[in-house]
C-alpha positions in Angstrom: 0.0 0.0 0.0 1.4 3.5 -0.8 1.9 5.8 2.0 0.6 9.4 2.2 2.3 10.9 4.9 6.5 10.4 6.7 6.9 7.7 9.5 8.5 9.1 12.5 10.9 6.8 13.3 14.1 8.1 13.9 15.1 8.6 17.6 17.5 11.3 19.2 20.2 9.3 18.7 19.2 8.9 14.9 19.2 12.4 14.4 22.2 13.1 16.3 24.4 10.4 14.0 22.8 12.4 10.8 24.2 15.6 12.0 27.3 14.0 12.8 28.0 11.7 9.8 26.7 14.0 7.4 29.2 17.1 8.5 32.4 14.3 8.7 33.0 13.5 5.1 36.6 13.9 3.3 37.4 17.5 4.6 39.5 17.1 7.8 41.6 14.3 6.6 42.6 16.8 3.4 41.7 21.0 4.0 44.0 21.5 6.6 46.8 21.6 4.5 45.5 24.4 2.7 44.8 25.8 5.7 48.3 26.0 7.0 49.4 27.6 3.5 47.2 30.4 4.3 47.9 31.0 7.8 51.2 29.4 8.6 51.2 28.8 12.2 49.9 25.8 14.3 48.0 28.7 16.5 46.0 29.9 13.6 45.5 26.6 12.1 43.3 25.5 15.0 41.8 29.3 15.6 40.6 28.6 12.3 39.1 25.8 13.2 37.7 27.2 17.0 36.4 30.2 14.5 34.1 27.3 12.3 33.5 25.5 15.6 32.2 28.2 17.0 30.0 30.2 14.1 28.5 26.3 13.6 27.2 25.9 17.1 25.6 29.1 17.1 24.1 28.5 14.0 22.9 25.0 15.4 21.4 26.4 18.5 19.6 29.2 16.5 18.3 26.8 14.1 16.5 24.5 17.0 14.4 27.6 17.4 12.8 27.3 14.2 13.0 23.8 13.8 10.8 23.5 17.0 8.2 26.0 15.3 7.9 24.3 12.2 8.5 20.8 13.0 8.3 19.1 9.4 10.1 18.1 6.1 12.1 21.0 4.1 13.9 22.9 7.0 15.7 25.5 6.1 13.4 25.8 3.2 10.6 26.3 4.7 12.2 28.8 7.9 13.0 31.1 5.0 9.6 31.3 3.3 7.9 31.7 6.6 10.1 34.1 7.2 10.6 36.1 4.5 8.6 34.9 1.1 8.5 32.2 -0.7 11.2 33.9 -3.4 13.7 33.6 -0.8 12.8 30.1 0.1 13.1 29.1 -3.6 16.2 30.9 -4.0 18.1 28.7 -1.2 16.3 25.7 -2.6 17.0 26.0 -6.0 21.2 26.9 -5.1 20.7 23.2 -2.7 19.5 21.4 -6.1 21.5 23.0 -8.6 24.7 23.2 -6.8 24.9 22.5 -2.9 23.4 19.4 -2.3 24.2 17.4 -5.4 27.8 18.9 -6.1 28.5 17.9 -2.1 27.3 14.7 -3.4 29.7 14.4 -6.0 32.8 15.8 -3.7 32.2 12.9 -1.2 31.3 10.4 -3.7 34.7 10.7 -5.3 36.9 11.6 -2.1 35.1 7.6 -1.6 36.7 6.6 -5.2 39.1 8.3 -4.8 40.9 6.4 -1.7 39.5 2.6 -2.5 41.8 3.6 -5.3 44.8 2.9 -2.5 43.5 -0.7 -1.8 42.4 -1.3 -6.0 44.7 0.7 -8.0 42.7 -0.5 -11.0 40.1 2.0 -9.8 42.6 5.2 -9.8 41.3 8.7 -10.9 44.1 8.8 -13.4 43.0 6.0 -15.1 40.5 6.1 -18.1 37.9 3.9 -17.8 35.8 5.3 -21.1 37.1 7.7 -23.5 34.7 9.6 -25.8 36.4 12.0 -27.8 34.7 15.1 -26.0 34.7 13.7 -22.4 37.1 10.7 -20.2 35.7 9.4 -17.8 37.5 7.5 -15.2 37.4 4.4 -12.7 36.7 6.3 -9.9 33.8 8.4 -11.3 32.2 5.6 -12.2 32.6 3.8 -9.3 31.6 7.1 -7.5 28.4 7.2 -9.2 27.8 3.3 -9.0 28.0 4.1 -4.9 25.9 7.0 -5.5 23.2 4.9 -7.2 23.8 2.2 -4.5 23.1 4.3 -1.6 20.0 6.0 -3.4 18.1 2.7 -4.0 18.5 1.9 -0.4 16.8 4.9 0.9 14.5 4.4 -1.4 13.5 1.5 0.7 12.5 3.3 3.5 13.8 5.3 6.0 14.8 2.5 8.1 17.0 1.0 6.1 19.0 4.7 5.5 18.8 4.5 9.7 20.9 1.6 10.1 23.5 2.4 7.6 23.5 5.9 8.9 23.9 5.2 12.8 26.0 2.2 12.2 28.7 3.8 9.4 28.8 7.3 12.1 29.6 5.6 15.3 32.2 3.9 13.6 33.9 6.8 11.8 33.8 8.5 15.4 35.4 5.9 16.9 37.7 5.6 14.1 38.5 9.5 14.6 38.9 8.7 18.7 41.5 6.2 17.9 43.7 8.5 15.4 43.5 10.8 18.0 44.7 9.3 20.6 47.3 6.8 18.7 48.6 10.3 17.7 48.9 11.7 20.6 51.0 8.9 21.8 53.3 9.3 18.8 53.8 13.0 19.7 57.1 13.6 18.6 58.7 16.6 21.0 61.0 18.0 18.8 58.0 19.0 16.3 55.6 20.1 18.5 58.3 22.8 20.0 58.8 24.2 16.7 55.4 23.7 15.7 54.0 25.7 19.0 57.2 28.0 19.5 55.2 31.0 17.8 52.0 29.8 17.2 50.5 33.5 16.5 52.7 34.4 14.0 50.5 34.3 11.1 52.2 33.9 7.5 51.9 32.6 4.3 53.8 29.1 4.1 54.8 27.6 0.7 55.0 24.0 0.0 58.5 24.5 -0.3 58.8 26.2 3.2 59.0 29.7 2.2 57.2 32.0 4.4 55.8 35.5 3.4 54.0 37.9 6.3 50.7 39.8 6.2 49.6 43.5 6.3 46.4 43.1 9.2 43.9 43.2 6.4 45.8 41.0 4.1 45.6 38.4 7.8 42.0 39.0 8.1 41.5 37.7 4.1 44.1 34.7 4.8 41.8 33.8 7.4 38.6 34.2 5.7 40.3 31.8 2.4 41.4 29.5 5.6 38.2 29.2 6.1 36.3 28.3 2.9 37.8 24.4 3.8 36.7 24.7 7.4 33.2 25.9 6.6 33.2 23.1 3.9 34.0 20.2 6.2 31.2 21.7 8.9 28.4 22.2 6.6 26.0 19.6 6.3 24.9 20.4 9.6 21.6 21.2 8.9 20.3 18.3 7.3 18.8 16.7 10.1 16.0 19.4 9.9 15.3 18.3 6.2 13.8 15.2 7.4 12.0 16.7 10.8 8.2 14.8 9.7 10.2 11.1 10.0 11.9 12.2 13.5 9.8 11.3 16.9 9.3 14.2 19.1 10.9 16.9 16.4 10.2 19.9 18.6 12.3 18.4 21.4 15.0 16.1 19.5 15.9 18.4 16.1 17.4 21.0 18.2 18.9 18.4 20.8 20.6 16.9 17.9 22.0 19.9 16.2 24.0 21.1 19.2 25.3 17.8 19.8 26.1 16.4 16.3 27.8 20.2 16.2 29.7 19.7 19.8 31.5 16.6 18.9 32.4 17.0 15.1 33.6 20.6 16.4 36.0 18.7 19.3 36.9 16.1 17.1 38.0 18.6 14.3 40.3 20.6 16.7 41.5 17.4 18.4 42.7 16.1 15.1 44.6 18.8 14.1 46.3 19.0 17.8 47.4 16.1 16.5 48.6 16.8 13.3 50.6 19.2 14.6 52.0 16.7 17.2 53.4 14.5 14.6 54.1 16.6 11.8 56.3 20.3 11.4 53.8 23.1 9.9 56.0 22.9 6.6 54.8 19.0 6.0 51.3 19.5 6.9 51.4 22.5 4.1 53.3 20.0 1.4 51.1 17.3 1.9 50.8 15.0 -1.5 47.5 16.2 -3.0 46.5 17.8 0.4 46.3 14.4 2.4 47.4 15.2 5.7 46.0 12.3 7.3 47.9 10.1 5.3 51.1 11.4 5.9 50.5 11.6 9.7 49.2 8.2 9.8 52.2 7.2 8.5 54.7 8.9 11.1 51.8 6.9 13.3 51.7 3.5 12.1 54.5 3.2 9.6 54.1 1.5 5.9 50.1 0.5 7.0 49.5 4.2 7.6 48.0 4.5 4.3 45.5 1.5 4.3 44.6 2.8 7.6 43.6 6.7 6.6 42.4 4.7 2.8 39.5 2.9 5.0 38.4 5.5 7.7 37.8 7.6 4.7 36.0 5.1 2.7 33.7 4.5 6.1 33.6 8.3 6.6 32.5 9.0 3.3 30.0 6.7 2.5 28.3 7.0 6.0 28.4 11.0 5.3 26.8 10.4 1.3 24.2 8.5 2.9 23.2 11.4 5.5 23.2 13.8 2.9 21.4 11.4 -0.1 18.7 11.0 2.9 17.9 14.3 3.7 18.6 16.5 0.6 15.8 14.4 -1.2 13.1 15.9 1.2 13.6 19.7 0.7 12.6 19.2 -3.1 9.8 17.1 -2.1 8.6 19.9 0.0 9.3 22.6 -2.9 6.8 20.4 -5.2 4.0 20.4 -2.4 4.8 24.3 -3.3 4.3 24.1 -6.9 8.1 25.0 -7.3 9.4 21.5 -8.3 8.5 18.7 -10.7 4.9 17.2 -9.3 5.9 13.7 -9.1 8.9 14.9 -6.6 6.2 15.8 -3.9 5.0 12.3 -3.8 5.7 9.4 -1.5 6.6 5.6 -2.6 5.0 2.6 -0.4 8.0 3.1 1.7 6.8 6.3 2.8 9.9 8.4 1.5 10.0 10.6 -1.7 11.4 8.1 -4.1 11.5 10.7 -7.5 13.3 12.8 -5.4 16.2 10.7 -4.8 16.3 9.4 -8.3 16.4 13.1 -9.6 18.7 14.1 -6.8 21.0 10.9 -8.1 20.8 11.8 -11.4 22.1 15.0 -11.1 24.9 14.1 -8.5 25.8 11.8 -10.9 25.6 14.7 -13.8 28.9 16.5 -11.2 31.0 13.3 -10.6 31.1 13.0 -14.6 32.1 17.2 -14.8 35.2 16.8 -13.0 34.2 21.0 -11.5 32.7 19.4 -8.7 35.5 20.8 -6.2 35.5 24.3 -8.3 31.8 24.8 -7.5 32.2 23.5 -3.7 34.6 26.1 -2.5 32.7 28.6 -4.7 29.2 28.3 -3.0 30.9 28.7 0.9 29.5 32.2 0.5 26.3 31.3 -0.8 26.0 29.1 2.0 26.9 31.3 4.6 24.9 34.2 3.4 21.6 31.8 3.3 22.9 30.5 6.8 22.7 34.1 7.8 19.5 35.1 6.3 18.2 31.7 8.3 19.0 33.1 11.5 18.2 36.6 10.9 14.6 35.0 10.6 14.1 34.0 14.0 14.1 38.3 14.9 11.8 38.7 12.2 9.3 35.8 13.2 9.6 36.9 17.1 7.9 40.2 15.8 5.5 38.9 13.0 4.5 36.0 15.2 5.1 36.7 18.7 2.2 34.7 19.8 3.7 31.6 17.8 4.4 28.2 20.1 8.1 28.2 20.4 8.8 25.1 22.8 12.6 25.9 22.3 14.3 29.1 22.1 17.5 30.0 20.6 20.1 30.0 23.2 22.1 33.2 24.0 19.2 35.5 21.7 20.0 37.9 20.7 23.5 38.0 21.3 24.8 34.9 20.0 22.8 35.4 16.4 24.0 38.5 16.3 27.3 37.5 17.2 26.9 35.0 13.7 25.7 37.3 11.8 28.3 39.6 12.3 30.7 37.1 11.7 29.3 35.8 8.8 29.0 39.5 7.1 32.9 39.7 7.6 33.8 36.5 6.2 31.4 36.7 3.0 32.7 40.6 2.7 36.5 39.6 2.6 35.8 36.6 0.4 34.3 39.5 -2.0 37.5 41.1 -1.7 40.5 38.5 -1.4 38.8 35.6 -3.4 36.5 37.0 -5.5 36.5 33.2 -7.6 34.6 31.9 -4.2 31.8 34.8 -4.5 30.4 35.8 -7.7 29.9 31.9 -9.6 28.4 30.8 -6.7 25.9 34.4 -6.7 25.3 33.9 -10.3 23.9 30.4 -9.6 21.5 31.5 -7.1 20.2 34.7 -8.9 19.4 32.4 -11.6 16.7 30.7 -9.5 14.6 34.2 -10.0 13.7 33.7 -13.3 13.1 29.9 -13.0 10.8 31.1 -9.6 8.5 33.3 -12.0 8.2 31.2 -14.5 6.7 28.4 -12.0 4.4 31.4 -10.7 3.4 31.8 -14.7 2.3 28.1 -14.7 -0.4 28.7 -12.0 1.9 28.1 -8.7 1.1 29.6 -5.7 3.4 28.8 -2.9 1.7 29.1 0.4 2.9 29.7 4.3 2.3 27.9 7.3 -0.2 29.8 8.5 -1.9 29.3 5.1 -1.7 25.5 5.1 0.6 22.6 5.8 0.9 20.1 2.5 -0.1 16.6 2.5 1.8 13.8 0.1 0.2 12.7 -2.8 0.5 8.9 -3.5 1.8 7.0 -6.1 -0.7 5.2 -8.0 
C-alpha cells in the first residue's frame, strides 16, 4: 500500500548520527593543509578551526528555534519562506538542487573513489575507464556514481533501512577519529611540536617549499577568511537533520537536541585532530602534503608503511556513512518545494515506503551529472559564501518571526538570543565581505547560480503556482498510483 504521509521513526540518537555523519565527510583528513598555507602557524591553524566550531554551534542552537516552530520536512526551506517569502525560500532551494546538495554529493562520492583507489589501484582517478572524444571518464567516477546509485536505492527502501546504515557507518567513523586521535597523541614527537607551537600567532603565508611571506592586518583578516572556505566546507551539512523533521519522533524536542550535539562533537573532534597533526608533523609538512592528504602522511609517522590502508578505509567509512546522511535528507527539501508548486509534481510524492522516491532518483541523477564534470570541487569552495549568506538570512529570521508572530508556540528558544545570532551574523557579514575582496573566484559563480533561480521562480508562478505559508496551510503527500 502507498503511503501518504512520513513515519517518525528516527530517535535522538538517529538524528544526532545524521548531524554528525553528514558534517564528517573527506574534509578534515585533506583541507587542513591548505589551511596551514594560508595562515602558517599551528595557533591559527586551530583558531581557524575554533572560529568554524564556533560560528557552527551558534548557527545549530539558533536553528533548534525554528526547527521546533515548524517541526516538518524541508527545513531551512521552509524557515525562510515563513520568514521572508517564498522567493527567498526558492532561491536557497534552488542553489541546494542545482549546486549545494548534489555537487557535495559528487565531492564525497569521489573523495570515496578516490581512496578505495589505494587498496584497488585499478580504480585510480588517473585512469581512463571510457574515452569519448569530448569527455574521459574514469574508474573512480564511475565507481563514485555506482555508490551513488547504491546508496539511493537503499533509501529508497525506507527510512529504516538509510537509519541503520547511517547510525552504524557514524559511530564507527567516530570511533575511528577517537582512535587516530589518541594513537597520535602517543606518537607525539617533542621536537615537532616545540617548533610547531614555538610561535604559534605568527601568522604567514607558508609555501609547499617552506617559504614563508608575512601579512599587512587586512591581508591576515582575508588569509583567514580563504582559511576558512575548507573549514566551513568540512562543517556544513549540519543542517540536514531538519530536512527530514516529519520522519523524526518528538521533532520539537529532538531536532534542536541533535543539532547542538552532532555540532559539539564534530567541532571537538575537528580541533583534536589537528592538535594532532601538529604533534606529529612540522607546519611545513602539513602544508606539502601530497595532493593535500594530511591524514595520510600523519598516519604514516603513526603507524609506519600500514598508515596509508589505515587513513584509505576510515575515509571510505567516513565518506559513505556521510553520502548517505546527505542522499537522505537532501531528497526531502525538493519534495517539500513540489508540495509548493516550485518542483516537478511527481517529486512531492511518497513511494510505499513512505519516502519521496522521484526525489532521490532526480537528486541521483544529477549528483551523478557533477561526478562526470570533473568542476565538482571548483563549484564547492565557490558556494561557501552562498551558503553562509543563506545561513545568515536563516538566523536573521528567528528576529523577524519573534515580531510577526510573537504569539507563535516556540517550545525551544535560541540559546544566548539575541547576542549569540547577532554575534553570527556579524561574523558571517565579515567573512562573506573579505571573500568578495580577497577571493572574488569563491563569491560571484556561486551568486550567479542562485540569482538564476529568480527567473526559474517566475516562470513556475506563470504556470499557475502559488506557494503558500504555514499559516496558510501545511501540504499533505500525494501517493503514487
Amino acid at each position: 500500500m502507498n503511503q501518504s504521509n512520513f513515519k517518525p521513526s528516527l530517535r535522538l540518537l538517529d538524528a544526532t548520527m545524521i548531524v554528525a555523519g553528514s558534517m564528517i565527510g573527506s574534509g578534515i583528513f585533506i583541507v587542513s593543509a591548505d589551511i596551514t598555507r594560508n595562515v602558517g602557524s599551528a595557533g591559527w591553524l586551530v583558531a581557524v578551526w575554533l572560529i568554524t566550531g564556533f560560528m557552527t554551534i551558534t548557527a545549530a542552537l539558533s536553528y533548534g528555534e525554528l526547527s521546533a516552530m515548524f517541526p516538518r520536512a524541508g527545513g531551512q526551506y521552509v524557515y525562510l519562506k515563513e520568514a521572508y517569502n517564498p522567493l527567498i525560500g526558492f532561491l536557497y532551494g534552488w542553489s541546494f538542487f542545482a549546486v549545494i546538495q548534489t555537487a557535495t554529493i559528487a565531492a564525497v562520492g569521489v573523495a570515496f573513489a578516490k581512496f578505495t583507489a589505494y587498496l584497488l589501484p585499478q580504480l585510480s582517478e588517473d585512469r581512463i575507464a571510457v574515452d569519448l572524444g569530448w569527455l574521459t571518464i574514469s574508474p573512480a567516477q564511475l565507481l563514485s556514481i555506482g555508490v551513488i546509485g547504491l546508496l539511493t536505492y537503499i533509501n529508497t527502501r525506507g527510512i529504516k533501512s538509510g537509519k541503520i546504515i547511517q547510525t552504524t557507518f557514524t559511530l564507527t567513523k567516530l570511533l575511528s577519529l577517537f582512535a587516530l586521535i589518541l594513537f597520535g597523541l602517543f606518537a607525539l614527537k617533542p621536537e615537532v611540536w616545540a617548533a610547531n607551537w614555538k610561535d604559534p600567532w605568527q601568522m604567514q603565508s607558508l609555501s609547499p617549499e617552506g617559504t614563508t611571506a608575512s601579512y599587512t592586518t587586512i591581508g591576515a583578516l582575508g588569509a583567514i577568511a580563504a582559511a576558512m572556505v575548507g573549514s566551513i566546507f568540512s562543517s556544513d551539512s549540519w543542517n540536514n537533520v531538519t530536512f527530514i523533521a516529519g520522519e523524526i519522533r518528538n521533532p520539537k524536542r529532538n531536532i534542536g537536541l541533535s543539532l547542538f550535539l552532532g555540532t559539539l562533537v564534530v567541532t571537538l573532534i575537528y580541533i583534536a585532530t589537528n592538535i594532532m597533526y601538529t604533534a606529529v608533523l612540522p607546519l611545513q609538512q602539513v602544508a606539502a602534503a601530497e595532493k593535500d592528504r594530511v591524514a595520510v602522511a600523519a598516519s604514516q609517522v603513526i603507524f609506519g608503511n600500514a598508515g596509508t590502508i589505515i587513513i584509505a578505509l576510515m575515509i571510505m567509512v567516513s565518506t559513505f556513512g556521510c553520502n548517505n546522511g546527505i542522499i537522505l535528507a537532501g531528497a526531502r527539501v525538493y519534495y517539500t518545494m513540489a508540495q509548493d508548486g516550485l518542483f516537478f509534481s511527481k517529486v512531492g510524492r511518497l513511494n510505499k515506503n513512505a519516502v519521496p522516491a522521484y526525489a532521490l532518483w532526480l537528486q541521483c541523477i544529477f549528483a551523478g551529472a557533477w561526478c562526470l564534470s570533473g568542476r565538482y570541487g571548483d563549484l564547492l569552495d565557490m558556494i561557501s559564501f552562498v551558503v553562509v549568506g543563506f545561513y545568515m538570512l536563516t538566523i536573521a529570521g528567528i528576529f523577524i518571526l519573534r515580531k510577526k508572530r510573537p504569539d507563535a508556540d516556540r517550545p525551544y528558544k535560541a540559546f544566548g538570543y539575541p547576542v549569540l545570532p547577532i554575534v553570527y551574523i556579524l561574523m558571517g557579514l565579515t567573512f562573506c565581505s573579505l571573500l568578495i575582496v580577497y577571493k572574488p573566484r569563491f563569491t560571484w559563480p556561486g551568486l550567479i547560480i542562485t540569482l538564476l533561480g529568480i527567473p526559474i521562480y517566475y516562470m513556475a508562478l506563470a504556470k499557475g503556482s502559488k506557494p503558500k505559508t504555514e499559516s496558510e496551510t501545511v501540504p499533505v503527500a500525494e501517493e503514487i498510483h
